[in-house]
C-alpha positions as CSV (number, residue, x, y, z in Angstrom):
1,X,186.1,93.5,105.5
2,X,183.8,94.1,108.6
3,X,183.4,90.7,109.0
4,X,187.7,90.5,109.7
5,X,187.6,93.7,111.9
6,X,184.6,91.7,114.0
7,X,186.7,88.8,114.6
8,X,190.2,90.7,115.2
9,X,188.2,92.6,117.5
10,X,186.9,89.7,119.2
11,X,190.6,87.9,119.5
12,X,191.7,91.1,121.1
13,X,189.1,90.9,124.3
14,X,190.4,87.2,123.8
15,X,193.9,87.8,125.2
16,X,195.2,87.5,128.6
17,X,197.1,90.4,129.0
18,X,198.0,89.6,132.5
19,X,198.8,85.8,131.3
20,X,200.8,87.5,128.2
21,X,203.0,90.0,130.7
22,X,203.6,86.8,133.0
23,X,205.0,85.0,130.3
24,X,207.2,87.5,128.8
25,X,208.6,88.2,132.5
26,X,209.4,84.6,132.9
27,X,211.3,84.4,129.5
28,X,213.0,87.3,130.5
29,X,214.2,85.9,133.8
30,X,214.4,82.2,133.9
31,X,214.4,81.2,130.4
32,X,215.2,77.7,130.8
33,X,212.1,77.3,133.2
34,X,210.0,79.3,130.8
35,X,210.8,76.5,128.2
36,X,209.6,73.4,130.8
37,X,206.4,75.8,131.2
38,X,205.6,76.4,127.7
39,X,206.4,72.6,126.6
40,X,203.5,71.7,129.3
41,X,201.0,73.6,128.5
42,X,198.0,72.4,126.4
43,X,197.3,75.0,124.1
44,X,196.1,74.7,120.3
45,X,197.9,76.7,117.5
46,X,194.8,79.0,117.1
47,X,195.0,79.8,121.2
48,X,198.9,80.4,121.3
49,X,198.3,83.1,118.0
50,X,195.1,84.7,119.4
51,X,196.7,84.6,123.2
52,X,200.6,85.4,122.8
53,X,200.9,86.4,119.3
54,X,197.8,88.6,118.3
55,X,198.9,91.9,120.7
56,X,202.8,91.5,119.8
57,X,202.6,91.3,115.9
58,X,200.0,94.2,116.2
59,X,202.2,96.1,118.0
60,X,205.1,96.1,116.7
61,X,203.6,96.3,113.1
62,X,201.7,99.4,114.4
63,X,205.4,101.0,115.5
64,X,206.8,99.9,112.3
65,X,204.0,102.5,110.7
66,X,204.5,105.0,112.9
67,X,208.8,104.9,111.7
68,X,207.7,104.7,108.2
69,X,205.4,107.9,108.2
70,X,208.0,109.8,110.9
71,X,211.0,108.8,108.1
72,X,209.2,109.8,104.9
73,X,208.2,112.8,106.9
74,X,205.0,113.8,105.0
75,X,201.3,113.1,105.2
76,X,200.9,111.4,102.4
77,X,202.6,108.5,103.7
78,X,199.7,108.1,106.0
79,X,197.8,105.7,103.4
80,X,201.2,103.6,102.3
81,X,202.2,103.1,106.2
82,X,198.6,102.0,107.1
83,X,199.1,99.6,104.3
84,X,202.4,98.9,105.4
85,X,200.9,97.8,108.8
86,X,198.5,95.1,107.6
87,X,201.4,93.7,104.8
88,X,203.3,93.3,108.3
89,X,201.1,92.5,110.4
90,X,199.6,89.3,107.5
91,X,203.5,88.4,106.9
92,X,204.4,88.3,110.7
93,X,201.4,86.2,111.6
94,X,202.1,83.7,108.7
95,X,205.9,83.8,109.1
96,X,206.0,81.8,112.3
97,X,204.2,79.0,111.2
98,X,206.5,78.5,107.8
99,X,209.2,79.2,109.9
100,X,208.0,76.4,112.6
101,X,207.6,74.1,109.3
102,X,210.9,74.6,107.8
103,X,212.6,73.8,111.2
104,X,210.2,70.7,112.0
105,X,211.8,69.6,108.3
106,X,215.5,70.3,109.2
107,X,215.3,68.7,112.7
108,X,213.7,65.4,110.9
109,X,217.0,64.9,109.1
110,X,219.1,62.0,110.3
111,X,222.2,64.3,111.4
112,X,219.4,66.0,114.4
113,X,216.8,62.7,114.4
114,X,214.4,64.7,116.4
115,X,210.9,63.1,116.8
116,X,209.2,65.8,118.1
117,X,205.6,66.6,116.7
118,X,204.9,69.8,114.8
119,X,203.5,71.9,118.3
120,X,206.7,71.8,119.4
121,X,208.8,73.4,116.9
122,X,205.7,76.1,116.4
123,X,206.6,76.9,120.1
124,X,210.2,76.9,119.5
125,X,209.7,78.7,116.9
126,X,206.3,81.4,118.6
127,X,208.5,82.2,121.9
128,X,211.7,83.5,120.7
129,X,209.8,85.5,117.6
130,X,207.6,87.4,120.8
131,X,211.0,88.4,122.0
132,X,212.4,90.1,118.4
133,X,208.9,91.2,117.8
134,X,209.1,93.5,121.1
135,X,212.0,94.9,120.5
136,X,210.4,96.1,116.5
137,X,208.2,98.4,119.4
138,X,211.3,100.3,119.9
139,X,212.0,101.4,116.4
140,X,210.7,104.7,116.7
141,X,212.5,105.9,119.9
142,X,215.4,107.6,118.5
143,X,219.3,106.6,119.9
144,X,218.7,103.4,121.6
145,X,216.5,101.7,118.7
146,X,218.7,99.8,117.1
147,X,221.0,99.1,119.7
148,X,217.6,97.4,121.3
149,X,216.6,96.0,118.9
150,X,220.0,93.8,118.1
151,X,219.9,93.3,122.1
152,X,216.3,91.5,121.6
153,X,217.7,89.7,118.5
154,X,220.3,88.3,120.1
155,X,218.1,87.2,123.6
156,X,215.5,85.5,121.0
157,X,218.3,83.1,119.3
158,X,219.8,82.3,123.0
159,X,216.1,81.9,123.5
160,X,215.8,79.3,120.8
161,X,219.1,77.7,121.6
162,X,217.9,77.1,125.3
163,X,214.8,75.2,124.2
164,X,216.2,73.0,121.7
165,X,216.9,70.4,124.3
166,X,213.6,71.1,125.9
167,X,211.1,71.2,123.3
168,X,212.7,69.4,119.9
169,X,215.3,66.4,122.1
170,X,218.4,67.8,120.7
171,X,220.8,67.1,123.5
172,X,224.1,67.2,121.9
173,X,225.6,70.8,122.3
174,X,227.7,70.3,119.2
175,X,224.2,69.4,117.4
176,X,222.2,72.4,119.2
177,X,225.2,74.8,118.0
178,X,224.5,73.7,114.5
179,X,220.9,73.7,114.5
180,X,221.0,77.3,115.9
181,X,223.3,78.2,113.0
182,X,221.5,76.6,110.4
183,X,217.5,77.7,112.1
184,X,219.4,81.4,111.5
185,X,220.4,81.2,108.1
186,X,216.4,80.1,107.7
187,X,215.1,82.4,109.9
188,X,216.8,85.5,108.0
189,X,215.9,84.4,104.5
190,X,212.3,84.1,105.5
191,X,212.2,87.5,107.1
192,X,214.5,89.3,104.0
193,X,212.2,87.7,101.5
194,X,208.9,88.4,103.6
195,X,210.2,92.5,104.4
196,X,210.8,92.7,100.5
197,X,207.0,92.0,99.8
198,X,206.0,94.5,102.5
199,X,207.6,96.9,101.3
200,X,206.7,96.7,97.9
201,X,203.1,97.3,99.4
202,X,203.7,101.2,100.7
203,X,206.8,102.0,98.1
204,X,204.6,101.4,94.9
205,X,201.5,103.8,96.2
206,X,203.9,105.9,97.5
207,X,206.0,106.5,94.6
């Protein structure tokens, strides 16, 4: 256990913050140059999770704690929304790379023929998850959660549409169309099976 707080707490002083804020700005306001950026840059797996991933899954697991405990409004939930933290944050982590697997399998098939190594579909995939991920921050800010929330949701899959071309060589709009529709329906079975095992985690201490 002290062994995995040393090395998250040496991934944290890790992170480029000023690099992270950068990137996030660029996304935000040229997204199709953000994609010719990301698809040059030579960074392993383990770099892109400990540089652009680490701070935003944290984050937004550590808001989706603080709604839990505000909701169930007692201080017993204390213990159960810790826990539901880490269940989130472990899920989130591992959900982008099955996620980048599935969608390096779909785009293999002969209707999309992309040749594109797995790197590229587990940027395709990290990128547009950063952008969803942020707006999880704003789940405790009552009024304008959710209708921030589905705003980010909806600039993530543009996101991913956008770098289709760019990262995976699916030129074809009618194709890219399809493979947006299809990564989707993917993308929110893995996150309804993944939020049913968190919250198994706090519900069963909690009840």
């Amino acid at each position: 256990m002290n062994q995995g707080c040393k090395g998250l707490l040496k991934s944290l002083k890790e992170i480029d913050t000023e690099g992270l804020f950068a990137r996030i700005t660029l996304i935000a306001s040229r997204p199709q140059d953000a994609w010719e950026v990301i698809k040059g840059e030579l960074l392993s797996i383990q770099e892109i999770y400990i540089q652009h991933l680490l701070i935003i899954v944290l984050l937004s697991s550590f808001f989706e704690c603080i709604d839990f405990m505000v909701k169930a409004g007692s201080f017993s939930a204390f213990g159960p929304g810790v826990m539901l933290m880490l269940a989130a944050f472990i899920t989130k982590m591992a959900m982008v790379y099955v996620f980048a697997m599935l969608l390096e399998f779909l785009a293999k098939q002969p209707m999309f023929g992309s040749e594109a190594g797995f790197m590229s579909f587990f940027k395709l995939v990290t990128y547009p998850s950063i952008i969803g991920l942020l707006g999880n921050i704003f789940s405790v800010v009552p009024y304008i959660n959710y209708p921030l929330m589905i705003l980010a949701s909806f600039y993530g899959g543009y996101f991913l549409y956008l770098g289709l071309e760019t990262m995976i060589g699916i030129v074809d709009y009618q194709k890219r169309a399809i493979f947006l529709g299809l990564a989707l329906v993917v993308m929110c079975s893995i996150v309804l099976i993944f939020n049913i095992l968190i919250w198994r985690v706090p519900l069963a201490v909690l009840f």
